[in-house]
N, C-alpha and C positions, 0 to 999 in steps of 0.2 A: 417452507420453513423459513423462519424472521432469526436472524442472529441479532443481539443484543451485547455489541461491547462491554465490557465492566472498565468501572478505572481510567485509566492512560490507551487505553486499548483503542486502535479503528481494526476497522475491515477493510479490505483494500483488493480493489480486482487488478492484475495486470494490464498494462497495455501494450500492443502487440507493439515492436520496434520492424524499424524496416528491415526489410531481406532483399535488399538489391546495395552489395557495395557502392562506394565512389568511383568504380571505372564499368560500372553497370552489373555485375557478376550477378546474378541469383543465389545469395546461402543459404542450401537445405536447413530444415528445420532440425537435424542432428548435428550442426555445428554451428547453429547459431545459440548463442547464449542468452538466457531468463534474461527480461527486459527487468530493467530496474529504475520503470515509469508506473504510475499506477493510478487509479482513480479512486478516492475512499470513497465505499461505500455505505458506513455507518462509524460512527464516532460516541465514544464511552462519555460521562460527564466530566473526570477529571479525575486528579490525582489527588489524595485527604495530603496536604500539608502540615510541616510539625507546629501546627498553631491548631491543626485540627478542622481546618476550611481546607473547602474543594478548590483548589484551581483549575479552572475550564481547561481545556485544550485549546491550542493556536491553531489546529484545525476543524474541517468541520464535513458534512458529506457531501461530496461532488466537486472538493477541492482534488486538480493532477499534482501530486507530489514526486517527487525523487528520493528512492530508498537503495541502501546497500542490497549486493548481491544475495547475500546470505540472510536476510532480514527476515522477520518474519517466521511463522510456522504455518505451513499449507494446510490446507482444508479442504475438502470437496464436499459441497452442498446444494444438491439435487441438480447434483450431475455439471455445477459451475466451478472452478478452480478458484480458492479463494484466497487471501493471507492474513494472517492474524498479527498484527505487532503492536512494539510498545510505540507510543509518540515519540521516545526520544531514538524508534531507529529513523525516524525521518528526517531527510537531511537538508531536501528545500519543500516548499510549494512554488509550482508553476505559476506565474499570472500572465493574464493577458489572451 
């Protein structure tokens, strides 16, 4: 199954963050916290502005971004873990 953004909308898979502290510890997976790194992977057209044109999106798919904790609404789609958000919960893109 193909998800198709609408709007302001990406798709966006997590990515996974380390689980080794800085003095080496290994953190289980039950106390480590949702990474709040991710990869879009599909991007909407844009948001109708009050003039009534679409403004593109500043991102696009297979840009890594940085998004708040709580961002987003989950989805599971054929068995992937996915996130649904608007453009404006993201707070950088990664480059480089």
């Amino acid at each position: 199954m193909k998800l198709r953004p609408l709007h302001d909308r990406v798709i966006v898979k997590r990515l996974e963050e380390e689980r080794v502290s800085a003095g080496g510890i290994v953190i289980p997976d039950s106390a480590a916290e949702k990474p709040s790194r991710g990869k879009v992977i599909a991007a909407g057209p844009g948001k109708v502005n009050d003039e009534g044109k679409v403004r593109p999106l500043d991102v696009k798919a297979g840009d890594t971004i940085l998004f708040g904790k709580w961002s987003g609404t989950e989805v599971k789609i054929d068995g992937e873990e996915l996130l649904v958000m608007k453009e404006e919960d993201i707070q950088a893109v990664i480059e480089g």
